[in-house]
C-alpha positions as CSV (number, residue, x, y, z in Angstrom):
1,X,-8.7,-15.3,33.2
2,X,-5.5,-14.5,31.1
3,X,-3.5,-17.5,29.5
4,X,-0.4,-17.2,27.8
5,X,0.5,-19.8,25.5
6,X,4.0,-20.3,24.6
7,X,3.8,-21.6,20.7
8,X,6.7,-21.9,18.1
9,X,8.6,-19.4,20.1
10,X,5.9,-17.5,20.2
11,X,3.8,-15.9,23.5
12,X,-0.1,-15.6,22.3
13,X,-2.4,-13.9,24.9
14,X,-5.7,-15.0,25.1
15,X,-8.2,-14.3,27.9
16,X,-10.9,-17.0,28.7
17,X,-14.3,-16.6,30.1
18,X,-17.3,-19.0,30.4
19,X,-18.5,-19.4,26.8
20,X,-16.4,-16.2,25.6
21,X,-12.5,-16.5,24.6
22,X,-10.2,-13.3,23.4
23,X,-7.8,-13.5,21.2
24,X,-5.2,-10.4,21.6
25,X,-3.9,-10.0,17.9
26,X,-0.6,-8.3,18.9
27,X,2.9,-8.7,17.2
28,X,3.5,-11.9,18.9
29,X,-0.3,-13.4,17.2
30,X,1.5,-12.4,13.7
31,X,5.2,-13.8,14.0
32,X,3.5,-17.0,15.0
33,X,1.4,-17.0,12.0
34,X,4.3,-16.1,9.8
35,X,4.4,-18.7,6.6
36,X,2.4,-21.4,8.2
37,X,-1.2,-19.5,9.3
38,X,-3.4,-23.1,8.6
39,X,-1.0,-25.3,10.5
40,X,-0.6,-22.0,12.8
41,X,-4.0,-21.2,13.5
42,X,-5.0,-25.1,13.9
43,X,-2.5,-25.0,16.8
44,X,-3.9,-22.2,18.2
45,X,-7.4,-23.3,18.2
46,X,-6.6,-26.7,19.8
47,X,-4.7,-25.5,22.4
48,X,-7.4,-22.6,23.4
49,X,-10.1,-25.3,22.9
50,X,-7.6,-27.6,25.2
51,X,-7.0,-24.9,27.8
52,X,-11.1,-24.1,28.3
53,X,-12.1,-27.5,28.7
54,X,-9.7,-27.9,31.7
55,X,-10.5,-24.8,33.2
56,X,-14.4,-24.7,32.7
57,X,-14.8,-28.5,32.8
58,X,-16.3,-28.5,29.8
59,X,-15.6,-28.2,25.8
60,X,-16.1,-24.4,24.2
61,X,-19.2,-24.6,22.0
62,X,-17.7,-23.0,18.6
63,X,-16.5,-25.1,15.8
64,X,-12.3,-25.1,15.3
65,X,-13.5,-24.0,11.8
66,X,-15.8,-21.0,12.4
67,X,-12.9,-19.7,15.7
68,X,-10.0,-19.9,13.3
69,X,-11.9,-18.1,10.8
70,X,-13.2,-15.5,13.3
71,X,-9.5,-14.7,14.3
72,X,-8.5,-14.6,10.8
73,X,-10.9,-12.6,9.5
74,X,-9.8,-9.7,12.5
75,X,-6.3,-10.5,11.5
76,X,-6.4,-9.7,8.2
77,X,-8.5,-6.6,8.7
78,X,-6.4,-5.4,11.0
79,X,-3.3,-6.0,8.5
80,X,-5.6,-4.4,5.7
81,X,-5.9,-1.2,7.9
82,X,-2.8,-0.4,9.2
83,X,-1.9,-0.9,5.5
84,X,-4.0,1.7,4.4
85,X,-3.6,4.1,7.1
86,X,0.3,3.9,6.0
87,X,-0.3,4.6,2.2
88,X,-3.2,7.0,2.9
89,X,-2.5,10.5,4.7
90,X,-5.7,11.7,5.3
91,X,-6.4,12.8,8.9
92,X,-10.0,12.4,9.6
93,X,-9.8,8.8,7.4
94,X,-7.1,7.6,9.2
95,X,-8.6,8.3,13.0
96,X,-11.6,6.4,11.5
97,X,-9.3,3.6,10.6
98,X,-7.6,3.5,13.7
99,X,-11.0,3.3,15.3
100,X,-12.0,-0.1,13.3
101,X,-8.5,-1.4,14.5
102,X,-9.1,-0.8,18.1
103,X,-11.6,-3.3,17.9
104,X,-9.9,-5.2,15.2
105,X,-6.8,-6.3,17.5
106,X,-9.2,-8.2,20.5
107,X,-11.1,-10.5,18.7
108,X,-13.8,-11.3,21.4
109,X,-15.1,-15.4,20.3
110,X,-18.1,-16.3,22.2
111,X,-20.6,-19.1,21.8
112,X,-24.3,-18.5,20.0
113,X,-26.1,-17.8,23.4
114,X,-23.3,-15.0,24.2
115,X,-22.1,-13.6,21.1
116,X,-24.8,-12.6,18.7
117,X,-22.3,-12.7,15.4
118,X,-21.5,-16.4,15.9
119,X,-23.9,-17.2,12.9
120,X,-21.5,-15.1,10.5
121,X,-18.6,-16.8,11.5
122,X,-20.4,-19.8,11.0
123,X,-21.6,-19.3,7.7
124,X,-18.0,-18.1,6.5
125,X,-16.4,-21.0,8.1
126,X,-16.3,-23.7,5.0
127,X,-14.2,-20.3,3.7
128,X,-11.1,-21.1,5.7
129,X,-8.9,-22.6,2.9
130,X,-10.0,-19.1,1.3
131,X,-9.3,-16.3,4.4
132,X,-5.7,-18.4,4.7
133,X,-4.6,-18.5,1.2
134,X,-5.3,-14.3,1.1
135,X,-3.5,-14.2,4.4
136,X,-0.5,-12.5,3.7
137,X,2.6,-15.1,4.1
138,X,5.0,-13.0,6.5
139,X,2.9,-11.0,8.8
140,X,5.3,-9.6,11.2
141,X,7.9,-8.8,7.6
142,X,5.6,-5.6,7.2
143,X,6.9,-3.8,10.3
144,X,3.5,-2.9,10.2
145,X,2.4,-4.0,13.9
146,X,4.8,-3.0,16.6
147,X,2.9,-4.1,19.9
């Protein structure tokens, strides 16, 4: 089921399933980030995590530490590679890129028994203070994501 969650003037979709969330890492997703991505993302995560347990009746299974990381992580590749594709101009390199950012922009969450990954998220979670400070400040500044 979709959710829209109106945040800082901001509309970030997510769709929720049992034990799986998505985070849809559009234009909207970066404006809210702009400047403040640990408070930001903090937010976020509470407000999914609040959101699930009132509509599954029970709490997602995935630490606030290891989801914000997981959405970060997607973010910030997804910055990285619409950043290359506009420096480089190489055909065949930048179809591949835009392939990686197709699956870049949905980041799909899911708890261990769905989502085999969860144990690299996991491990990269005490990172978080890291992915953040590397984040760049103003997203949405770059012009770089439209949608």
């Amino acid at each position: 089921m979709n959710s829209h969650y109106n945040l800082e003037n901001c509309t970030i979709k997510v769709h929720l399933d049992e034990g799986i969330i998505r985070v849809y890492g559009n234009a909207e997703l970066w404006r809210f980030l702009d400047g403040k991505a640990g408070e930001r993302f903090t937010l976020l995560v509470k407000t999914i995590k609040d959101d699930y347990l009132q509509k599954f009746g029970r709490p997602l299974q995935i630490t606030d530490r290891s989801l914000i990381v997981e959405i970060l992580v997607h973010v910030y590749c997804d910055y990285l590679g619409l950043q290359f594709n506009r420096l480089v101009k190489f055909k065949p390199l930048n179809k591949f890129v835009n392939k990686l950012l197709e699956r870049a922009e949905v980041v799909d969450c899911g708890e261990k028994a769905k989502d085999s990954n969860r144990w690299v998220w996991d491990t990269l979670a005490p990172l978080k203070g890291f992915f953040i400070k590397i984040l760049p400040r103003n997203l949405s500044d770059t012009n770089l994501k439209l949608h």
